[in-house]
C-alpha positions as CSV (number, residue, x, y, z in Angstrom):
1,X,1.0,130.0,22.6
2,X,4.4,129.7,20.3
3,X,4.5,128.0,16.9
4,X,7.5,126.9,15.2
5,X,7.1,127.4,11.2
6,X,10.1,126.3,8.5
7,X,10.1,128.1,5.0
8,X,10.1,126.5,2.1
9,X,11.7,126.4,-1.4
10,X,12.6,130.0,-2.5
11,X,13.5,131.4,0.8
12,X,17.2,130.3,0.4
13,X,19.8,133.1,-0.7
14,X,23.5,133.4,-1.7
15,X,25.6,132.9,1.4
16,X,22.8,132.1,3.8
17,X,24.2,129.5,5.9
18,X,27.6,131.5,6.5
19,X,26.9,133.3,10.2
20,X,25.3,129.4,11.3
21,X,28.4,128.1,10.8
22,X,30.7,129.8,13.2
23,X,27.9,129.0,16.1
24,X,30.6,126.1,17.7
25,X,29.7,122.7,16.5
26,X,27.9,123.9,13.4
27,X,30.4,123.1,11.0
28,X,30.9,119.9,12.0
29,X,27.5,119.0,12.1
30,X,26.4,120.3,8.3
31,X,29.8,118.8,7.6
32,X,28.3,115.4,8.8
33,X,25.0,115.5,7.5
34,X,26.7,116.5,4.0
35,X,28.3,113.4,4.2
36,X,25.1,111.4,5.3
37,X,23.5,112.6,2.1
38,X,26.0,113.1,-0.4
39,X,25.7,117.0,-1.1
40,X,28.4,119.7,0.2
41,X,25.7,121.9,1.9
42,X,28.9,124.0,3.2
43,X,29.5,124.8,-0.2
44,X,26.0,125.1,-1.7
45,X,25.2,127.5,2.0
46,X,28.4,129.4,1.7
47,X,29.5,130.0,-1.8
48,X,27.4,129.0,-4.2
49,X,25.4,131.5,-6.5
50,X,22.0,131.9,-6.8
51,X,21.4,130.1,-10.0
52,X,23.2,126.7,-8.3
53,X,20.9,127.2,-5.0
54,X,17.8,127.5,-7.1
55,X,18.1,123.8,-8.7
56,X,15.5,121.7,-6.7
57,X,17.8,118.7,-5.5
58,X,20.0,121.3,-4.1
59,X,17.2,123.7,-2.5
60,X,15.4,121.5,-0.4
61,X,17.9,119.7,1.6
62,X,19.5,123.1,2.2
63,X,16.4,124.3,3.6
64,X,15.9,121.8,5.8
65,X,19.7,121.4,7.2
66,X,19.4,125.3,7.6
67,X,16.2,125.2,9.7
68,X,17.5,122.6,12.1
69,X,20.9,123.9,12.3
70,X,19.0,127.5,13.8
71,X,16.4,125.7,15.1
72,X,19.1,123.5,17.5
73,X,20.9,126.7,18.4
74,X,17.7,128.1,19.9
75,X,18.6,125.4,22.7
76,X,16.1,122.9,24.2
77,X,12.5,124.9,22.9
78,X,9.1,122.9,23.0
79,X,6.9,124.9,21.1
80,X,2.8,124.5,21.2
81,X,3.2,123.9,17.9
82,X,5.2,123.4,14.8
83,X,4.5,123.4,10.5
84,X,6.2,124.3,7.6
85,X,5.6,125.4,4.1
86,X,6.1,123.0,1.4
87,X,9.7,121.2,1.8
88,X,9.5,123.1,5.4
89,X,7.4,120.4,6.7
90,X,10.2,117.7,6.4
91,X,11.6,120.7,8.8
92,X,8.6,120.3,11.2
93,X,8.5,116.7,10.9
94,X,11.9,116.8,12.7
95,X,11.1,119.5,15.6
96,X,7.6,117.6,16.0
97,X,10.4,113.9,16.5
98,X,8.6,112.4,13.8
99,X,11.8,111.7,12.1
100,X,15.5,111.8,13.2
101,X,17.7,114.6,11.3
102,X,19.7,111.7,9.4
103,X,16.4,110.0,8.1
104,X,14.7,113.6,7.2
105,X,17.9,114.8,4.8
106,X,18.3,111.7,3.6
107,X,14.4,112.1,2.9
108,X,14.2,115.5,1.6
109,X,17.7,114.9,-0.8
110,X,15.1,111.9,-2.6
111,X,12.3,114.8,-2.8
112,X,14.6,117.2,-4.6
113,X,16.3,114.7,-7.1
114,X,12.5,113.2,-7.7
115,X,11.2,116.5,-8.2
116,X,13.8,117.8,-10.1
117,X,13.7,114.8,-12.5
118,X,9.9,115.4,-12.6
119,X,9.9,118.9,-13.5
120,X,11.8,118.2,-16.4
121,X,9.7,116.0,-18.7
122,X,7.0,119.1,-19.1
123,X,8.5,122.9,-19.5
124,X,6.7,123.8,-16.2
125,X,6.1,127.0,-13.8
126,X,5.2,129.4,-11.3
127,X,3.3,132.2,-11.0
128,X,2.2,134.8,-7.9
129,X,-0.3,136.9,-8.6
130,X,-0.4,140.5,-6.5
131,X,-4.4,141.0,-5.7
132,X,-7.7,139.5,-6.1
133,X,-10.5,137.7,-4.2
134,X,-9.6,133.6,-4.0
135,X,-13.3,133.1,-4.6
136,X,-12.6,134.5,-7.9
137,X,-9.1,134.0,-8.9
138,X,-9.3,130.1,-8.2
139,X,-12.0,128.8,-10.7
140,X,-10.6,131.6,-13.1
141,X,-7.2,129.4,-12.7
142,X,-8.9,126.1,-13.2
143,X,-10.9,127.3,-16.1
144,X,-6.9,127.8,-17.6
145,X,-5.6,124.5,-16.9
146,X,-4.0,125.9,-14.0
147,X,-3.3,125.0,-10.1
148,X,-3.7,127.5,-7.4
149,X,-0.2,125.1,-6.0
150,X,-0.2,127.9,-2.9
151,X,-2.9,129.3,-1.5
152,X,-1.0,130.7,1.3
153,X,-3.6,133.4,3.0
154,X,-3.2,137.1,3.0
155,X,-4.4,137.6,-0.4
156,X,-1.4,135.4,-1.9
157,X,-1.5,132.8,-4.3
158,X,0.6,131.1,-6.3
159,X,-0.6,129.7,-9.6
160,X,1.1,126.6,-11.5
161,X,1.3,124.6,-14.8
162,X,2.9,124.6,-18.2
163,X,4.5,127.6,-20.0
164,X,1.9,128.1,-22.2
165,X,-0.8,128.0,-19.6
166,X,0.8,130.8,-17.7
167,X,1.5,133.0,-21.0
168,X,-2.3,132.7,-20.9
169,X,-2.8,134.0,-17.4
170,X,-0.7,136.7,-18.2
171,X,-2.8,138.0,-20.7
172,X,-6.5,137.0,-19.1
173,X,-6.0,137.8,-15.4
174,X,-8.5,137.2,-13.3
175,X,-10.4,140.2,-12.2
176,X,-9.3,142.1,-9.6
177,X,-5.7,141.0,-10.3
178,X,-2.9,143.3,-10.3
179,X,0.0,141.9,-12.1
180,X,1.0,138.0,-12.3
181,X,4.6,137.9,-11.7
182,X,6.8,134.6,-12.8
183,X,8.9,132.8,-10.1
184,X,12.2,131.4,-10.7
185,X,11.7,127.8,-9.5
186,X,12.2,125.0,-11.8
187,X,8.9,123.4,-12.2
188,X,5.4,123.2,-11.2
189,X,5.4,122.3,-7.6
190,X,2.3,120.7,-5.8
191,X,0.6,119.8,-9.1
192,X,0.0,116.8,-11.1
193,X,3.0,117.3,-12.9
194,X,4.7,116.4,-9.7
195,X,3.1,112.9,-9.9
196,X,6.1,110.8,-10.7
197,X,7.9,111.9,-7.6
198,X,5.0,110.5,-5.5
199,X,5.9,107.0,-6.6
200,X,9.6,107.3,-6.0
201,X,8.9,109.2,-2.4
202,X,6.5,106.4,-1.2
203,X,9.1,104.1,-1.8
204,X,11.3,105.8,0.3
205,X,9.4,106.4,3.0
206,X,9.5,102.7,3.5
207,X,12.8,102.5,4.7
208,X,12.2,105.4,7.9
209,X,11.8,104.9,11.2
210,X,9.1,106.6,12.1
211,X,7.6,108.3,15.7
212,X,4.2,109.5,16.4
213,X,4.3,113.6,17.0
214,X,5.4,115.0,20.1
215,X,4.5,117.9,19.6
216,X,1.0,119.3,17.7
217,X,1.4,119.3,14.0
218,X,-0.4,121.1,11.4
219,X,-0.7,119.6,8.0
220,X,-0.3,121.8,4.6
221,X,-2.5,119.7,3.0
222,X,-5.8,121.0,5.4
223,X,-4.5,122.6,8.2
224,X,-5.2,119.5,10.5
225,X,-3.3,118.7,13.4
226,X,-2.1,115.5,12.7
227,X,-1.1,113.1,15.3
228,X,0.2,110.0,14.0
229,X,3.7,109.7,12.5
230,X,2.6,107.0,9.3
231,X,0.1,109.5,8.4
232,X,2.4,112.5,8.6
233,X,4.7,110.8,6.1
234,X,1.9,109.7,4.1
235,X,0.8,113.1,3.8
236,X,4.4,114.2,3.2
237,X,4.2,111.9,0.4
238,X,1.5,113.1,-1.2
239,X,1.4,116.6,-0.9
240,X,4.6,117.2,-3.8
241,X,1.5,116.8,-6.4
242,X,-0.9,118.5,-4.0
243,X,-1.7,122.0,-3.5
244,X,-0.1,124.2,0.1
245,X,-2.9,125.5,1.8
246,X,-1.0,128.0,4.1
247,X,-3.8,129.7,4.7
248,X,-5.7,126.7,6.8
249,X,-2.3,126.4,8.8
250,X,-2.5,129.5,9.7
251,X,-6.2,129.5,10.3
252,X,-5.1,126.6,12.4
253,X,-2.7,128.6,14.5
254,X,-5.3,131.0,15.4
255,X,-8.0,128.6,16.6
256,X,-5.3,127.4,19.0
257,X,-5.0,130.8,20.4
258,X,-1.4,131.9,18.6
259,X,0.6,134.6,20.3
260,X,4.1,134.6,19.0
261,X,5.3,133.1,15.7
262,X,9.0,131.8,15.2
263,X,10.3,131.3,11.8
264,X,13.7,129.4,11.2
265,X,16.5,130.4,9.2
266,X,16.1,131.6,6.3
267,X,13.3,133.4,8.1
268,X,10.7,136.0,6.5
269,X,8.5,134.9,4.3
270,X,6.1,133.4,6.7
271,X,6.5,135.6,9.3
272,X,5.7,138.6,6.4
273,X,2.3,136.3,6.1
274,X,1.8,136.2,9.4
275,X,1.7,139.7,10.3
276,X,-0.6,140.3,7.7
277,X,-2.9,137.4,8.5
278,X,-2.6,137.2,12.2
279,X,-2.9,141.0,13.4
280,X,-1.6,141.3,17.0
281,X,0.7,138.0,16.8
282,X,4.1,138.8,17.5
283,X,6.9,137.2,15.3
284,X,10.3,137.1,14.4
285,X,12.3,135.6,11.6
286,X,15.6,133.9,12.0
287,X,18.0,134.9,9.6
288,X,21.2,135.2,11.3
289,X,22.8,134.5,15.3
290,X,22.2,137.6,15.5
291,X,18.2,137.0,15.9
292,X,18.6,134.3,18.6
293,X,18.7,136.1,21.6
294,X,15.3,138.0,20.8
295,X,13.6,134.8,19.7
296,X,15.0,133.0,23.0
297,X,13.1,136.0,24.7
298,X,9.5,135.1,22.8
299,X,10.2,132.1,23.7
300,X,10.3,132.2,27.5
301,X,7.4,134.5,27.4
302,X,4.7,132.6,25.1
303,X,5.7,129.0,25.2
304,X,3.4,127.2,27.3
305,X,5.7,124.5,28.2
């Protein structure tokens, strides 16, 4: 049994996209969809540095253009199925034909500006904290102000708010806690300080042509297998001021009797979850060409289709 996954924000790196696009056809293609979308994802994948990647409206379509440029050059794959992490399940949303590659960037470039715009009214943040029990580290983050915004399984979470409530975190960790390390995003993702990007999302969502799931896919917001394309772009929607829960997805995964786990470019952060919270799954990150031939190979052997 073969899932699909997409990372999301964070995963991107200097240079990323550079080995993708002398695959034949690639350059054309991120050439077209930078023009569908009005962003030079050649330059943002190629050259840019890591402070001009890390801006949100520039992040997420990125993502998402690099995940179905490697997903496409795996060939004609029909996984048991697909998710994604955050701005990875716009990613998913495609592989499961929920939405067309045009519609999802255009989609995804509305999230970053809408998030980006929302993360700058409040001084806003990230934190992951190395250790603890959930049971105890999550009402210790509520009783700060604080969202647990990922709760992504193997003992990682990621906590969220204002500046000042994660200065207070830092110096009251929850027991069992290690060290609380800062992230260098731009905001507080999947929180209510995302709320005004809801309102600007649903409205675009109005204008897409939407396809019920061809494939089974699993929800951040629960881990549910959703089948209807409305209610995957509802929950799309909705889930930019709501928290990941990785952990369900993959919880999900293994219900469905997982075997093999394939992670898009810029593979590795999921799969690194993966292997610690699926033991015995086998997995593989794409991060260059170079990793298509061994994921072609997982795929012949543990796709059921």
């Amino acid at each position: 049994m073969l899932v699909l996954v997409a990372p999301g924000q964070g995963a991107q790196t200097p240079g990323f996209l550079t080995p993708w696009l002398e695959l034949p056809g690639a350059a054309d293609r991120i050439a077209a969809w930078s023009d569908a979308i009005g962003l030079d994802l050649v330059h943002y994948g190629t050259k840019a540095d890591a402070d001009e990647i890390r801006d949100t409206a520039v992040a997420q379509p990125l993502l998402v253009a690099a995940g179905l440029l490697s997903a496409s050059a795996l060939g004609d794959v029909a996984p048991d199925a697909v998710a994604g992490h955050s701005v990875g399940e716009i990613t998913a949303a495609v592989f499961a034909g929920v939405l067309d590659d045009v519609a999802a960037l255009g989609f995804v470039r509305t999230r970053g500006l809408a998030m980006a715009d929302a993360a700058a009214i409040t001084k806003t943040g990230m934190s992951a904290l190395l250790g603890g029990d959930p049971e105890v580290t999550v009402p210790h983050l509520e009783s700060l102000g604080l969202t647990p915004a990922n709760v992504n399984g193997a003992g990682q979470i990621v906590a969220a708010g204002t500046m000042e409530q994660l200065a207070a975190l830092e110096a009251d960790k929850p027991e069992g806690v290690r060290r609380v390390v800062a992230l260098q995003v731009a905001g507080a993702f999947h929180t209510l300080h995302m709320a005004p990007a809801v309102d600007r999302l649903a409205e675009a969502a109005k204008a897409l042509t939407v396809s019920d799931p061809k494939l089974p896919y699993v929800s951040n917001r629960d881990g549910a297998v959703v089948s209807s394309g409305d209610e995957v772009v509802e929950r799309l929607v909705g889930q930019v001021a709501n928290p990941v829960r990785w952990d369900r997805c993959m919880e999900t995964f293994k219900e469905r009797g997982v075997t093999a786990l394939i992670e898009v470019c810029p593979g590795g952060t999921l799969t690194g979850l993966a292997k610690r919270a699926l033991p015995g799954v086998q997995t593989l990150a794409l991060k260059t060409p170079d990793d298509l031939d061994a994921a072609r190979t997982l795929v012949a052997e543990h796709s059921a289709a």
